[in-house]
Every structure is written in structure tokens, then in C-alpha cells.
MMTF fields as JSON, N, C-alpha, C and O atoms, coordinates in Angstrom:
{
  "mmtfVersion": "1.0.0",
  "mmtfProducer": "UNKNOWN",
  "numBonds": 463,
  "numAtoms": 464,
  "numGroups": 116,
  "numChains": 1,
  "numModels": 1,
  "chainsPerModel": [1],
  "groupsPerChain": [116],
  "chainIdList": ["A"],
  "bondAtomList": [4, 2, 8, 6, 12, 10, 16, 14, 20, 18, 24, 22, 28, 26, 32, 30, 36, 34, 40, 38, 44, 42, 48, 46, 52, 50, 56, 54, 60, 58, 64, 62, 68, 66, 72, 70, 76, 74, 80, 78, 84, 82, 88, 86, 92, 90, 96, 94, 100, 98, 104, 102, 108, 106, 112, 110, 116, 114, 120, 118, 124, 122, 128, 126, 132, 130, 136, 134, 140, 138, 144, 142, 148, 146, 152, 150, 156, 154, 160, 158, 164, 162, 168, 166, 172, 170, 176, 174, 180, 178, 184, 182, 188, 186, 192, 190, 196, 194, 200, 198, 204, 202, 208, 206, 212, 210, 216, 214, 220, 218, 224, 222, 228, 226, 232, 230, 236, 234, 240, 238, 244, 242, 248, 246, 252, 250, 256, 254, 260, 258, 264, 262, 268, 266, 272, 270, 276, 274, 280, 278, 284, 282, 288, 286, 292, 290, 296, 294, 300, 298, 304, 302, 308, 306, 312, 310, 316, 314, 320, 318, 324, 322, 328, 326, 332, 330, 336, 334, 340, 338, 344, 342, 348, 346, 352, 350, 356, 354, 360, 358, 364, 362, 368, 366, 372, 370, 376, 374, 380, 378, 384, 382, 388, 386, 392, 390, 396, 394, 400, 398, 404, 402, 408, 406, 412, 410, 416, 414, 420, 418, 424, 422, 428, 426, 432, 430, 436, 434, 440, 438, 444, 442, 448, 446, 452, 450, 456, 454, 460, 458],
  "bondOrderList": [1, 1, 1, 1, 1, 1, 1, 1, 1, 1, 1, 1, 1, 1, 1, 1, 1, 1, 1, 1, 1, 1, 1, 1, 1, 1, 1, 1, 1, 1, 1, 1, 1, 1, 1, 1, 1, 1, 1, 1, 1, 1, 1, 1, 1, 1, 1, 1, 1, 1, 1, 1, 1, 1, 1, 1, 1, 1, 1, 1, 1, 1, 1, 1, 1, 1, 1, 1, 1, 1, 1, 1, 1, 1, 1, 1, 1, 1, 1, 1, 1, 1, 1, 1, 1, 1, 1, 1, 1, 1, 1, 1, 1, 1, 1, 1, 1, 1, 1, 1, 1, 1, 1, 1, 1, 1, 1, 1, 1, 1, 1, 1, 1, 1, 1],
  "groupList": [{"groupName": "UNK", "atomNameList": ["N", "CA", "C", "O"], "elementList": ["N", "C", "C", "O"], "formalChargeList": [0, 0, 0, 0], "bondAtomList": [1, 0, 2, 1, 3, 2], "bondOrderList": [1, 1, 2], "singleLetterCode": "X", "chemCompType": "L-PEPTIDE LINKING"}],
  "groupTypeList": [0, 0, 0, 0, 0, 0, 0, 0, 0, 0, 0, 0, 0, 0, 0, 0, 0, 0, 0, 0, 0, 0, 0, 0, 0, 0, 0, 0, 0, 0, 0, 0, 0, 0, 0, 0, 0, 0, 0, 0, 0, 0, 0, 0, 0, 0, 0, 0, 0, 0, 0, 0, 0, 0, 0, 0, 0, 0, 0, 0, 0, 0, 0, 0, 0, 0, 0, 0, 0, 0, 0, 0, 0, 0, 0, 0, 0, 0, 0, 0, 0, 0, 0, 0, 0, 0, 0, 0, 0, 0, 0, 0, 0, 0, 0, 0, 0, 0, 0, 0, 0, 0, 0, 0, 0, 0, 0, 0, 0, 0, 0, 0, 0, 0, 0, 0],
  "groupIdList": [1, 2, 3, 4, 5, 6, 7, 8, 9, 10, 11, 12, 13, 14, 15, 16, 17, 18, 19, 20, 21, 22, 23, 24, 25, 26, 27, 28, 29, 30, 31, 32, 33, 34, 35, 36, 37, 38, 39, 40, 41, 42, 43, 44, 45, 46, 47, 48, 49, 50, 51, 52, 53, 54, 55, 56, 57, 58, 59, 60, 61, 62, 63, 64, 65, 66, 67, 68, 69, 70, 71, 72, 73, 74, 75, 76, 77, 78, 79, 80, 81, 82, 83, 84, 85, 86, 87, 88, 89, 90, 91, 92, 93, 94, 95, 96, 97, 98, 99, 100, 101, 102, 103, 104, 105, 106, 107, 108, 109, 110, 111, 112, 113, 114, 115, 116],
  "secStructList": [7, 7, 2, 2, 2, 2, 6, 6, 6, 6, 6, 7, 7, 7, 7, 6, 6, 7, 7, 7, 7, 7, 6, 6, 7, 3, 3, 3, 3, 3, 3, 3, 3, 7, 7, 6, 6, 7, 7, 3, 3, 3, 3, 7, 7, 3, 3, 3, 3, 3, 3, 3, 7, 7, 1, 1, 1, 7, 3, 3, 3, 3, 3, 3, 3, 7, 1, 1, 1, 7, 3, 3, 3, 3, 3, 3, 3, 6, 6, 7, 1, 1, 7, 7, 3, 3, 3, 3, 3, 3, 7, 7, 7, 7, 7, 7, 1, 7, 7, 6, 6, 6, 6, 6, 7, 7, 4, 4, 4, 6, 7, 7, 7, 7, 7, 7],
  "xCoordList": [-17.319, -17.037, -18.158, -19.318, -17.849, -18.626, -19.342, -19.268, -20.015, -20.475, -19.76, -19.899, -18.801, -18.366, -16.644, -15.839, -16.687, -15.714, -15.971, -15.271, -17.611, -18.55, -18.415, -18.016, -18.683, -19.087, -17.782, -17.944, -16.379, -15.098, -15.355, -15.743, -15.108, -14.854, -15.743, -15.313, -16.999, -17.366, -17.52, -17.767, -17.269, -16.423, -15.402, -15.454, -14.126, -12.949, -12.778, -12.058, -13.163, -12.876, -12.337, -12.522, -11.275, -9.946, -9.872, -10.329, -9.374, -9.602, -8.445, -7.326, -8.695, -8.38, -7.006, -6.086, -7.256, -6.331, -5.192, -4.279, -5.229, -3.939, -2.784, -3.005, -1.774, -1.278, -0.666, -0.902, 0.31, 0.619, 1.862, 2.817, 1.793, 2.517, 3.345, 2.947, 4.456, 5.513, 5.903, 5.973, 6.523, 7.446, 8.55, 9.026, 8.913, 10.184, 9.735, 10.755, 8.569, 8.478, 7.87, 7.165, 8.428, 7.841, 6.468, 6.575, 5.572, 4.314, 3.858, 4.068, 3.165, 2.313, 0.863, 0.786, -0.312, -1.372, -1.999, -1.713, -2.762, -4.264, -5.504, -5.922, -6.054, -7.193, -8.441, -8.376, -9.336, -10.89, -11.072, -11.418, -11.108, -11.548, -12.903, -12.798, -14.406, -15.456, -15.147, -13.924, -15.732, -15.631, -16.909, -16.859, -18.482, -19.631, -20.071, -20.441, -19.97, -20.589, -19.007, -18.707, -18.473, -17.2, -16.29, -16.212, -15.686, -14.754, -13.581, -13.643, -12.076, -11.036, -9.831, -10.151, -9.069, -7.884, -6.972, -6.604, -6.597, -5.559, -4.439, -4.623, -3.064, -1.752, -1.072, -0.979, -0.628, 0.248, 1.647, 1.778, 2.612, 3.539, 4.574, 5.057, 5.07, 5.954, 6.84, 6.593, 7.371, 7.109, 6.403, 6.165, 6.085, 5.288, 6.174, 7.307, 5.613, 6.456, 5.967, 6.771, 4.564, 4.002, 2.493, 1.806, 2.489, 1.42, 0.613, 1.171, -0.677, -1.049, -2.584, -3.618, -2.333, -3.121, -4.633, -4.526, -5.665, -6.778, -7.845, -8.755, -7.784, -9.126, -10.039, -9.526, -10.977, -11.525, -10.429, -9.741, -10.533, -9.701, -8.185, -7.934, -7.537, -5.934, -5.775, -6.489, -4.408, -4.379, -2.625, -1.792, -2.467, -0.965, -0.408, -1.236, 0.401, 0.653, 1.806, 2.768, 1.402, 2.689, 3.292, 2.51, 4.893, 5.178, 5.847, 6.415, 5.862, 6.755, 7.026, 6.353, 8.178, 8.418, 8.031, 8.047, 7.489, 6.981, 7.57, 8.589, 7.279, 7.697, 8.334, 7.942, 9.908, 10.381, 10.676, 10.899, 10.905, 11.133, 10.429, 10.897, 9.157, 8.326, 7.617, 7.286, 7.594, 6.956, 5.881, 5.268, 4.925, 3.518, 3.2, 3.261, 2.772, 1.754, 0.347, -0.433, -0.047, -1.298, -1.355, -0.418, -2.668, -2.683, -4.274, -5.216, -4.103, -4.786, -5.793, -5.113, -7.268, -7.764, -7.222, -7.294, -6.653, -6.546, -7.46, -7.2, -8.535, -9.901, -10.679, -11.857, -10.291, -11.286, -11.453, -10.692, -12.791, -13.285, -12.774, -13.424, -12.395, -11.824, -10.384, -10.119, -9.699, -8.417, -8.806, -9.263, -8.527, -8.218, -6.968, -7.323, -5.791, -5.039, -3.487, -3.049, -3.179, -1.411, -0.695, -0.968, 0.546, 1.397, 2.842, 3.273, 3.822, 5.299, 5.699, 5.378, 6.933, 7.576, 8.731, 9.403, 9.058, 10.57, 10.185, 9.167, 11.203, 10.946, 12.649, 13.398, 12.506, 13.643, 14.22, 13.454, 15.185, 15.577, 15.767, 16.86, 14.364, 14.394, 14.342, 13.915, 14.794, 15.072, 14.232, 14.582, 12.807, 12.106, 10.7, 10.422, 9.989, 8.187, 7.601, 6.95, 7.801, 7.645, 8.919, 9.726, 8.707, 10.095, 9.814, 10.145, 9.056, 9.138, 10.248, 9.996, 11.339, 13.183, 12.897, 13.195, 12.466, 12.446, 12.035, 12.255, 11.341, 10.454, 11.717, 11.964, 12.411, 13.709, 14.769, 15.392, 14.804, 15.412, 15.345, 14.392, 16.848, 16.215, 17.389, 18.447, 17.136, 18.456, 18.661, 17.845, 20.071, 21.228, 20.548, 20.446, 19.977, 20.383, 18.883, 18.786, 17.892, 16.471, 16.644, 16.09, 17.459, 17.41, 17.47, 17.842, 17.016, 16.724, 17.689, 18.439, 17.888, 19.006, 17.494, 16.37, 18.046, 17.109, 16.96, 17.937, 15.808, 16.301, 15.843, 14.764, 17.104, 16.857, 16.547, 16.359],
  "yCoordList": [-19.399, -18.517, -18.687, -18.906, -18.599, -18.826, -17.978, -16.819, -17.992, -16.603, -15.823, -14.601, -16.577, -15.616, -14.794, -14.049, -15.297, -14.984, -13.446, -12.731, -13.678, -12.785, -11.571, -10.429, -11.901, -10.59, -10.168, -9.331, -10.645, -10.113, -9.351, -8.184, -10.102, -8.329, -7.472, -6.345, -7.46, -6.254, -5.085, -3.881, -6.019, -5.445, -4.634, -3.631, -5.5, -4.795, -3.724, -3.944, -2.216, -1.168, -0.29, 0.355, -0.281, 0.159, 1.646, 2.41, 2.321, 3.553, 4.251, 3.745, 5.701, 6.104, 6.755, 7.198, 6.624, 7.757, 6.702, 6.997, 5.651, 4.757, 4.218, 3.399, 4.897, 4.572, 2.949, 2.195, 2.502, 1.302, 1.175, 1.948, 0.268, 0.281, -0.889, -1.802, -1.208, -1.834, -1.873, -0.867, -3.765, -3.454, -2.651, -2.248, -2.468, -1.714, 0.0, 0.658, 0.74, 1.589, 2.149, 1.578, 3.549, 4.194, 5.481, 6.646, 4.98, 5.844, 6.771, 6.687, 7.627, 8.429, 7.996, 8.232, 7.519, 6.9, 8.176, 8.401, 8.881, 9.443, 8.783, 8.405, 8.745, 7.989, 9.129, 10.29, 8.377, 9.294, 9.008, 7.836, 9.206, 8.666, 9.408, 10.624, 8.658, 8.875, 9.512, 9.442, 10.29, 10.543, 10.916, 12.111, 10.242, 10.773, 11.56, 10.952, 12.546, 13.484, 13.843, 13.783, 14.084, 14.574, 13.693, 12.623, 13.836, 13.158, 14.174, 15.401, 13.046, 14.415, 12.98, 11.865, 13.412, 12.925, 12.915, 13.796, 11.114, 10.998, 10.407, 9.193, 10.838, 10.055, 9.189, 9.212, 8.428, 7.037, 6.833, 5.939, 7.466, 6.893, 6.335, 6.571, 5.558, 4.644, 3.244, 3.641, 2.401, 1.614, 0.032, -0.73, -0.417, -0.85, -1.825, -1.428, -3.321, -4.615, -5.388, -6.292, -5.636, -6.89, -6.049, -5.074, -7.037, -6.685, -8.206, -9.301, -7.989, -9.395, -9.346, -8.861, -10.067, -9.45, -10.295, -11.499, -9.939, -11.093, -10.297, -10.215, -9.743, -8.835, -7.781, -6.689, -7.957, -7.117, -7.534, -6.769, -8.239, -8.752, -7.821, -7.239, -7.652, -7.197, -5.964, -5.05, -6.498, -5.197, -5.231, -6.066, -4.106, -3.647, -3.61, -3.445, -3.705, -3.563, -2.631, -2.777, -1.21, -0.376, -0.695, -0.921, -0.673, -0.281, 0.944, 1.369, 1.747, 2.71, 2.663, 2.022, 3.487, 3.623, 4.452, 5.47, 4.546, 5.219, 6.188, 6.711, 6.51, 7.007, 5.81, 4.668, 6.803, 5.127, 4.383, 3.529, 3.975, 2.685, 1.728, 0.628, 2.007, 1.074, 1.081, 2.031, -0.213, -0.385, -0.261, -0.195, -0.148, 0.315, -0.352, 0.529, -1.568, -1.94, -1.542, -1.117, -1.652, -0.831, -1.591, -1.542, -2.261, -3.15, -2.447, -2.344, -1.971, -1.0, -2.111, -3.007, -2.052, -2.447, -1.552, -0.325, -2.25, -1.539, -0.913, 0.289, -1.209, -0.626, -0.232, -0.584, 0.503, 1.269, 2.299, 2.623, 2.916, 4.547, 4.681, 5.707, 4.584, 5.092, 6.062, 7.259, 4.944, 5.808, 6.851, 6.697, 8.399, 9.35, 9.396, 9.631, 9.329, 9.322, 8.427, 8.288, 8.169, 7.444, 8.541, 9.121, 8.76, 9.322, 8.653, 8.405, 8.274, 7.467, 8.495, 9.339, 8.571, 9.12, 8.823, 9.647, 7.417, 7.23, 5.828, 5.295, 5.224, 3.194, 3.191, 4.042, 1.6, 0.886, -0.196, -0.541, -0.747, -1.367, -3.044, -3.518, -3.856, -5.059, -6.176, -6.083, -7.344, -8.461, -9.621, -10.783, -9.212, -10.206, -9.822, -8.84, -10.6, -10.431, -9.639, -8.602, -10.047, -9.818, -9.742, -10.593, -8.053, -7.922, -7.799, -6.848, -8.922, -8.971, -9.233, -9.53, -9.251, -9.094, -7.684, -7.588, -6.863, -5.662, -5.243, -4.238, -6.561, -6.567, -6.251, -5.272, -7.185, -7.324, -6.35, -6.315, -5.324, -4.674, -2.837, -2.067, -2.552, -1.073, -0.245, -0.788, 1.18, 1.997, 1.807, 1.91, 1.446, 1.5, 0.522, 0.593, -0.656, -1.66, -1.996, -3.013, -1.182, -1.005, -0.804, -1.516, 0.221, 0.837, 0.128, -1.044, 0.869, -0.01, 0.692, 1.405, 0.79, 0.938, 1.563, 1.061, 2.948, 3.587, 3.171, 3.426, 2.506, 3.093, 4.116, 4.703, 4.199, 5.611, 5.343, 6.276],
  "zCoordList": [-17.697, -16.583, -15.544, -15.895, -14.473, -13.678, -12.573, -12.981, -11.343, -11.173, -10.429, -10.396, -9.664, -8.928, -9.57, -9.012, -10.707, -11.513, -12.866, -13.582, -12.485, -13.245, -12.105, -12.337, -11.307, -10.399, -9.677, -8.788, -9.926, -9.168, -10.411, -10.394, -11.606, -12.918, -12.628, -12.873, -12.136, -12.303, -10.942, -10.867, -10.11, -8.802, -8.263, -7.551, -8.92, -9.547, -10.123, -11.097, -10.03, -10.832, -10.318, -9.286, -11.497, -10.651, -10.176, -11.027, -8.933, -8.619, -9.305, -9.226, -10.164, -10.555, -10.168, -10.856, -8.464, -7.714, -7.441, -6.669, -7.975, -7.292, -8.696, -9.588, -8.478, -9.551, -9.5, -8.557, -10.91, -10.737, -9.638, -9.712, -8.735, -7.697, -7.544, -8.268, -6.787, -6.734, -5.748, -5.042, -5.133, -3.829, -4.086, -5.147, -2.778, -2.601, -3.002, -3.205, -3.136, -3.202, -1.792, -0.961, -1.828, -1.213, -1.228, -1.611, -0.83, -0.984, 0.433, 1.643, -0.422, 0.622, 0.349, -0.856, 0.711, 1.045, 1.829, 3.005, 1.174, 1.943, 1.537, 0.443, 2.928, 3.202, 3.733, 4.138, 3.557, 3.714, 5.095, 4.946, 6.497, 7.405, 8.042, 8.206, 8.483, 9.028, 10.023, 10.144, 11.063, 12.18, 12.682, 12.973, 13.008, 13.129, 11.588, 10.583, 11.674, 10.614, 9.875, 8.683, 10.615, 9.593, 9.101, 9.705, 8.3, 7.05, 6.999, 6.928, 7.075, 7.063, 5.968, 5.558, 5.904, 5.135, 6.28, 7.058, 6.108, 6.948, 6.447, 6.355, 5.986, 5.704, 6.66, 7.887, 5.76, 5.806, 5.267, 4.431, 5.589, 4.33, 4.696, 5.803, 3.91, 4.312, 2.996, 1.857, 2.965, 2.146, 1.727, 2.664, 0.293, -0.189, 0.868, 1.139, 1.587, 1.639, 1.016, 0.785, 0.366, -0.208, -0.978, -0.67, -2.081, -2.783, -2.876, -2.803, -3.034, -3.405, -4.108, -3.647, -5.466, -6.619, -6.775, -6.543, -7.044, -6.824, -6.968, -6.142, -7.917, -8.5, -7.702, -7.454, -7.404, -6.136, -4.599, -3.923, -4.534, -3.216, -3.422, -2.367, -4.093, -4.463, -3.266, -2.852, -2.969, -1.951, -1.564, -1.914, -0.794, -0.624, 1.147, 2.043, 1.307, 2.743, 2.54, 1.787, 3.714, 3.729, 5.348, 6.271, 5.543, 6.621, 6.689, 5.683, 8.037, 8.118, 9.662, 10.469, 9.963, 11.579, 12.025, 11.333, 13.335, 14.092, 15.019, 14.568, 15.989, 16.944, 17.78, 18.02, 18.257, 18.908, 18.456, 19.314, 17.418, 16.134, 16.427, 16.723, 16.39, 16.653, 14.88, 14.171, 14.661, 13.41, 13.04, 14.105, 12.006, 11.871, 10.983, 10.126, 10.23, 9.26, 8.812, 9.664, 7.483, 7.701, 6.029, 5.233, 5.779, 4.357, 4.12, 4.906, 2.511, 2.084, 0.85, 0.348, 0.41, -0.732, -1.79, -1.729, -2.805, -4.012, -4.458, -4.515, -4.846, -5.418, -4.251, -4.318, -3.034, -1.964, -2.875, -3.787, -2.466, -2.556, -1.249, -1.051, -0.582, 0.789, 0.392, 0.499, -0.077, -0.769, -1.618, -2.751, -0.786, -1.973, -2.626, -3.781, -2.64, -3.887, -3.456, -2.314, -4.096, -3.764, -4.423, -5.474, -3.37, -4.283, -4.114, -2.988, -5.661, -5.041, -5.177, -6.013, -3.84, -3.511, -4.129, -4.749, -3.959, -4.874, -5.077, -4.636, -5.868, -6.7, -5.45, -4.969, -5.426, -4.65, -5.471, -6.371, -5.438, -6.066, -5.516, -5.207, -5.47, -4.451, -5.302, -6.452, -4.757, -5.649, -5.178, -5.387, -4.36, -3.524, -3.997, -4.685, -3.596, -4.015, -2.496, -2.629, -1.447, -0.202, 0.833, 1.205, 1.199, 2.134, 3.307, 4.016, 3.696, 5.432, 6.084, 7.252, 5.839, 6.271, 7.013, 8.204, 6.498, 6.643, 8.379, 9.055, 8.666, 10.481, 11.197, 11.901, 10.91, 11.633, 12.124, 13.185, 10.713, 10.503, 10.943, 10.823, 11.508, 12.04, 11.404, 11.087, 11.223, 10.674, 9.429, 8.514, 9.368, 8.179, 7.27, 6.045, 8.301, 7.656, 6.867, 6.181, 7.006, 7.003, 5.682, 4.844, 5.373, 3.939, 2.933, 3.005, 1.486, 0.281, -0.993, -0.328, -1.715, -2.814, -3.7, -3.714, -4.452, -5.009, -6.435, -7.139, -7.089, -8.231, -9.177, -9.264, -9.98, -10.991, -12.388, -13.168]
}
């Protein structure tokens, strides 16, 4: 093993507040944000489109719509102390690794098949 293979494991520790996650889900994401002296919690939610796994590096990208149907990306570290907690909202039922189809897509046709 080598060193920098030494120091991703011990880098890597996993935050407690993020459960195991999945495309096609939908999450709520609060985050710690600085502001000078103060610190407040700011939400995100929306769904998972891509995950991509790599020890300390591993991380998630949520989209959701905005105001206007304007789209919003926002790609989170798995293992931040920044993230205070994930919560899923619901699992989807997707048959892809990465649903960037989804850019394209507005409304009806946006939607994902739940599963139960």
C-alpha cells in the first residue's frame, strides 16, 4: 500500500449524519454555512443525479428547480463536517448510474417512478 492510499483511509471518515444514499433519490441536504462570526443552516433539496465514489474525494450532486424552472446543481463532499444531516425524502426507481437526461427535462416528463 502506498502513501497516498494510506492517508485517503484515514481521511475518509465517514459522517455520521449522511445516510447510505442512491441515485434517483430524493434528499433534503442541510448545510453549516459561515457568515463572518455567525453560522446558520442552510437547505437544499432536491434529487440525487450522480454519485461518484473515491474515498475522501466521494461525493453527490443534487439537482432541484428553482424559481422559474430554472435548474440548480449543487455537488456536496460525502465526508464534509460542513454537512449537518441528510434526510431521504423518498427512493426512485432509475435504471441509470447518472441522470443527466434529467437537464433536459421539465414537468411531467422530469418525473421519476417511486419506489416502494
Amino acid at each position: 500500500m502506498n502513501l497516498v492510499e494510506s492517508l485517503d483511509r484515514q481521511m475518509a471518515k465517514p459522517n455520521p449524519n449522511v445516510p447510505e444514499l442512491n441515485v434517483g433519490d430524493e434528499v433534503r441536504v442541510n448545510i453549516r454555512i459561515v457568515e463572518g462570526e455567525r453560522e446558520r443552516i442552510q437547505r437544499f433539496q432536491g434529487t440525487i443525479i450522480s454519485r461518484r465514489k473515491g474515498g475522501a474525494n466521494a461525493n453527490f450532486t443534487v439537482r432541484r428547480i428553482a424559481s422559474h424552472g430554472i435548474g440548480v446543481e449543487r455537488t456536496f463532499l460525502l465526508h464534509s463536517p460542513r454537512i449537518d444531516s441528510v434526510d431521504i425524502l423518498r427512493h426512485s426507481k432509475v435504471r441509470r448510474a447518472k441522470l443527466y437526461f434529467l437537464r433536459e427535462r421539465r414537468g411531467r416528463s422530469a418525473r421519476l417512478k417511486e419506489r416502494r
